[in-house]
N, C-alpha and C positions, 0 to 999 in steps of 0.2 A: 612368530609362527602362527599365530592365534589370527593374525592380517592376511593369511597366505590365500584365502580363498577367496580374496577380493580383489588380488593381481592378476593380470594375463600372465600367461605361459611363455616361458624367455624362448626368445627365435635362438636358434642356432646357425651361425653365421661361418661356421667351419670351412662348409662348402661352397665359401662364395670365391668366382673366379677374378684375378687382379687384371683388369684394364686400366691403362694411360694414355692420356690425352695430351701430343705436343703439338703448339700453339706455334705454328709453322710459316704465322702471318708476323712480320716485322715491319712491318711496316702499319704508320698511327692513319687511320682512317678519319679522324681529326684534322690534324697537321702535314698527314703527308711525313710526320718524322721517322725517328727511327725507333723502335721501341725495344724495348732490353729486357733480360731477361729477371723475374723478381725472385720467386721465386716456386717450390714444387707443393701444389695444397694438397690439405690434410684430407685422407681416404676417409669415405663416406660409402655405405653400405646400397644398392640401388636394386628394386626386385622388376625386374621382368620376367615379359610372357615366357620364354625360354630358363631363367635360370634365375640368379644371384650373381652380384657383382660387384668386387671390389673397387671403386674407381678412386683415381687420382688424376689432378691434370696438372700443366704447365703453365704460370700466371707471367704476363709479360705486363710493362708500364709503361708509359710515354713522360720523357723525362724534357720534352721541349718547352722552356718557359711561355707563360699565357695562354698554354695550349687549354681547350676545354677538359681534356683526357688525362691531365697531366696530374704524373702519380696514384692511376687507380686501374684497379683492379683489370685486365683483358682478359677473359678466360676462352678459350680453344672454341672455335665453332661448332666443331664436332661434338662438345660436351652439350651443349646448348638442346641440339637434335637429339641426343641418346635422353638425357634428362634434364628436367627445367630447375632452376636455383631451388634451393632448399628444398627440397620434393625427395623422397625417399621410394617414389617408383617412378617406372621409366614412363618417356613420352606415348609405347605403345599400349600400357596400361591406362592410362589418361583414355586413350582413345576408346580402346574397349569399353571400358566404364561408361563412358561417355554413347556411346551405340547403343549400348544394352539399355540404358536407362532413356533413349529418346527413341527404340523400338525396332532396332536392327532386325533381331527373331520373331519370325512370323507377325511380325508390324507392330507387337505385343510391350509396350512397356513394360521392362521387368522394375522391380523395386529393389532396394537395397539390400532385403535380408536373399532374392532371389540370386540377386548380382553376387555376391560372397559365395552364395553355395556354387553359381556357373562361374568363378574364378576357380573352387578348389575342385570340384568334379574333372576340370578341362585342361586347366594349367596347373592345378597341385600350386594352386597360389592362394595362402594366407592373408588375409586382409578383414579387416570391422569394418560394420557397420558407416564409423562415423567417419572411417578413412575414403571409404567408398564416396559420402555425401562432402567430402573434401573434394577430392578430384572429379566430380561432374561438377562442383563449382568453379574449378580452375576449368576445367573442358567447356564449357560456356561462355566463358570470356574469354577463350582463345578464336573458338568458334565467330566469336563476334568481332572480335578485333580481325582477325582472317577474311570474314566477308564484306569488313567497311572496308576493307582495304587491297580487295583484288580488283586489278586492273581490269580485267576481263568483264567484270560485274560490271564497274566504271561503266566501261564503253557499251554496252548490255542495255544500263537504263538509261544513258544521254542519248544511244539510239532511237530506241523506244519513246521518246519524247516525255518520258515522265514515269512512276510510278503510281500503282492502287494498293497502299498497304491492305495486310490480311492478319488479324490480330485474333489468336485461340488460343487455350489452356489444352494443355491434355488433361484423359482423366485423373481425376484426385485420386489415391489409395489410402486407406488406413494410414495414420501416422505418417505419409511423405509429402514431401513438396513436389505440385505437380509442373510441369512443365509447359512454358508457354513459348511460341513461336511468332514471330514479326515476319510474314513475307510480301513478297511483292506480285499479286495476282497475274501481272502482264508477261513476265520473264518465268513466274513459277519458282525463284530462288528464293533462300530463307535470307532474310537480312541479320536478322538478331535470331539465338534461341539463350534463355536461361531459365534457371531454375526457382520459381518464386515460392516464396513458404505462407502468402498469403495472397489473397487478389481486391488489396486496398488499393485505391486509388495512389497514394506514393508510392505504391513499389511499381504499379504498372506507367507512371509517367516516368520514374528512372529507367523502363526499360523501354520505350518508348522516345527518351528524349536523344538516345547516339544516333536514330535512323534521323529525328529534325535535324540535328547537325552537319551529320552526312548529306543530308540532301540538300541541306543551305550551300555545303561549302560546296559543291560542283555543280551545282544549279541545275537541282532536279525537280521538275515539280512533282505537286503531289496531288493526285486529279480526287482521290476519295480515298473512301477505309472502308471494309466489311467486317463486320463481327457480331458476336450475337448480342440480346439487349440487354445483357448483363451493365445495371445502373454506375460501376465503378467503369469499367470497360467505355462507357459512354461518355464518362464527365469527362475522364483520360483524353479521350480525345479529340474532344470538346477546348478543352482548356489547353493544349498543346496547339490544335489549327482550328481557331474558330471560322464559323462560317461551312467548313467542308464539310463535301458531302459524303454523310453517312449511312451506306446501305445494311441493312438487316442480312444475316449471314439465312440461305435458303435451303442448306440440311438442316439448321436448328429448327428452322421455322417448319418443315415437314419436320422433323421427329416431334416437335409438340404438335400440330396439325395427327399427328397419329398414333399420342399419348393415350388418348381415347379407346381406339383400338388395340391396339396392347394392352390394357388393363381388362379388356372385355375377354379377349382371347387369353390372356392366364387363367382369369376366373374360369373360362371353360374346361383350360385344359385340367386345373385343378378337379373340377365336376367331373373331367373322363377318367381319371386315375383312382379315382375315388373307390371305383367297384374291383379295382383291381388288388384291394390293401393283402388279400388272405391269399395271395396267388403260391407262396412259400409254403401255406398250408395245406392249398389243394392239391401241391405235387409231392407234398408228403403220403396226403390221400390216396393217392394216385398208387404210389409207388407201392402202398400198403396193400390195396387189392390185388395188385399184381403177385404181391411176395403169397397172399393168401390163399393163392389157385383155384381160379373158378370165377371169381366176382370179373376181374379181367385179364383178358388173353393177352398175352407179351404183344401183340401186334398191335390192340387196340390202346395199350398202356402207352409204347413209344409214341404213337402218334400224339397221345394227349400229350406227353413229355416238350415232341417236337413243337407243341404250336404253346405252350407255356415259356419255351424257350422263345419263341419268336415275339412272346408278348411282352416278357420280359426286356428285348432289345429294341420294342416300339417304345417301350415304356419310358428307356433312358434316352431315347433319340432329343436332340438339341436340333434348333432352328433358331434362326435371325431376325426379327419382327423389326419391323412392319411387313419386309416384302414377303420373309416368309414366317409366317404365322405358327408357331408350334401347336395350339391347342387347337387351330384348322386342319394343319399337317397330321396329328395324332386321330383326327376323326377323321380322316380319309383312309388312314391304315388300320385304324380298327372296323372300319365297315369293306376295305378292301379282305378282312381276316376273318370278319364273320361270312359273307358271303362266300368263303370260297367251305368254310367249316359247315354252312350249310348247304352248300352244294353237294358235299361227301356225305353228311347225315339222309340227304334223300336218295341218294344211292346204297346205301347200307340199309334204309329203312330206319333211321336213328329217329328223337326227337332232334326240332329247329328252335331256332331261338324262338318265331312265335309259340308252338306250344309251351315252352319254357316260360312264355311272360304271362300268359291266358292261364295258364296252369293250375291246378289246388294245389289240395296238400296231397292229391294221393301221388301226383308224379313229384314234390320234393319226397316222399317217403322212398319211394323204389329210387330214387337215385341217392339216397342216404344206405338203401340198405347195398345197393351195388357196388358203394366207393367208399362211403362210413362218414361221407362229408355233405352236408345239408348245406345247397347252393345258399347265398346270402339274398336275403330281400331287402339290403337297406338300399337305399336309394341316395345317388349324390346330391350335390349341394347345386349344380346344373342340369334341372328336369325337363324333359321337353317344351312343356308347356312355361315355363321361365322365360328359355332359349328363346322360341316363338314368338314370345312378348316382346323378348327385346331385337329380336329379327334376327337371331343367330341360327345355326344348324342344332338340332334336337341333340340329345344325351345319346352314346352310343351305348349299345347293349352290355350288359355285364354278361363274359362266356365262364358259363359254370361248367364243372365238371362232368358230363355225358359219359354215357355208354353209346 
């Protein structure tokens, strides 16, 4: 008992429904003989998307002397399709797996521990970790043996007079094995996908060496390769087809062409968020002169409330760099939110952010004694004169708390 919290939790198998599989084929796909019946195999447990399942099937043999077949095992087609030899979940689980983890949902490779939680959320299906990184390894190599071997493809690339292989990882995650793709640039199909746990050179010529194969036997040629100048990735291919040629892949080469800018643009946007750290504090502020009657009127309270709130939601805004820039994006909404705050201050007759930055101490006093909160004069770590130096857009203004 003292061991008990280092076992899983026993499945319960109560509810599992009994299906049988009869082997309806008699005839030896071998010899052309007749084949007979051996006999009924032993029920084995199987989880699919739908339910639990008790299966059993019907095992026939080929008893014609010299036949290849002769005395083994024939199990029902139909079992084959529901589920594969020794496998304890179904073919459609295989597939699922296998989708989620190469980017089905919102193009987003999910990972293993993700994958478990969208089986029990979705299907109230059970399953680890390690069973997960089982079946996208059996789902890759079905994957692959499925695409060297459709007909369709065949005739695909002997029309197309040849193939450009396309050799990429996906992205790495913590702790998993990323996923890398073989395709063929001219048709757009994947040839190979599996799942590599490292990107040494052996593991990428083992996955690398079914498509030489493939294109030997049906006489494909193979006119080049793109990939990025990852030094394993190159010798790979290299040492599989010497001589060929090898193009540098041109999203990697702009995202490092715009490495530069990205790191420029975080630093800024980090410097614009910078003035906003006490904004939790100031609508405490806020809220307190309101409660105190007098310092500010419900009218002029909500509104600072409202544009707190709106900075709060500039503040969490995401963007996609290089095209679009977050810490560019973040200074165009905060100078689109100063300017409109002081367009309404010169209509009320309020102070603007210029007398705000020219200011003493006497306007931080009256705006401490109005609100109880002394705007902040630190300054970010992105000052204009920084900015300017290195040709970027100035610091946008830190908006303090007004009357």
């Amino acid at each position: 008992m003292r061991y008990s919290v280092f076992m899983s939790a026993k499945k319960d198998f109560s509810a599992a429904s009994p299906l049988h599989f009869v082997n309806e084929e008699r005839t030896c796909a071998a010899c052309a003989g007749e084949q007979r019946y051996g006999y009924s195999s032993a029920r084995r447990f199987v989880f699919r998307l739908d339910r639990l399942y008790r299966v059993t099937s019907q095992v026939v043999y080929c008893r014609t002397p010299r036949c290849p077949l002769q005395m083994k095992d024939v199990r029902p087609p139909q079992e084959l399709a529901f589920v594969p030899p020794y496998k304890g979940f179904g073919c459609d689980v295989i597939a699922e797996v296998g989708q989620l983890r190469n980017g089905r949902e919102n193009g987003k490779q999910m990972t293993r521990v993700e994958i478990k939680a969208y089986l029990k959320a979705t299907y109230n299906l059970e399953i680890s970790e390690r069973e997960v990184n089982t079946l996208y390894d059996y789902y890759g190599a079905l994957v692959s043996c499925a695409n060297l071997e459709d007909q369709e493809l065949i005739k695909q690339l002997i029309k197309n007079r040849g193939v450009v292989i396309s050799l990429d990882g996906g992205d790495p995650t913590l702790g998993q094995e990323s996923v890398w793709f073989v395709r063929d640039v001219i048709s757009g199909r994947t040839l190979v996908a599996q799942a590599l746990r490292s990107h040494a050179e052996e593991d990428l010529l083992g996955l690398l060496t079914p498509v030489k194969t493939f294109c030997k036997r049906y006489g494909i040629p193979i006119h080049g390769a793109v990939s990025d100048a990852e030094p394993a990735v190159r010798n790979a291919i290299k040492t599989l087809w010497p001589g060929l040629r090898h193009q540098l892949c041109q999203l990697h080469f702009v995202k490092n062409l715009a490495k530069p800018l990205k790191d420029e643009d975080a630093h800024m946007r980090v410097g614009l968020r910078k003035p906003f750290q006490d904004l939790k504090k100031m609508e405490r502020s806020v809220k307190k002169a309101m409660a105190s009657g007098g310092a500010l009127s419900q009218e002029e309270g909500e509104a600072a409330l409202d544009i707190f709130l709106m900075l709060r939601s500039i503040l969490r805004d995401e963007a996609e760099p290089p095209f679009k820039p977050p810490g560019l994006l973040l200074y165009k909404r905060l100078s689109k939110v100063r300017a409109e705050v002081e367009q309404v201050a010169r209509e009320k007759g309020g102070p603007t952010f210029g007398r705000w930055r020219s200011s003493s101490r006497s306007s931080t006093s009256s705006a401490t004694r109005s609100t109880g909160y002394a705007p902040s004069t630190r300054t970010s770590g992105c000052s204009a004169r920084s900015c300017s130096r290195r040709g970027g857009p100035p610091r946008a203004p830190s908006v303090s708390c007004a009357r």
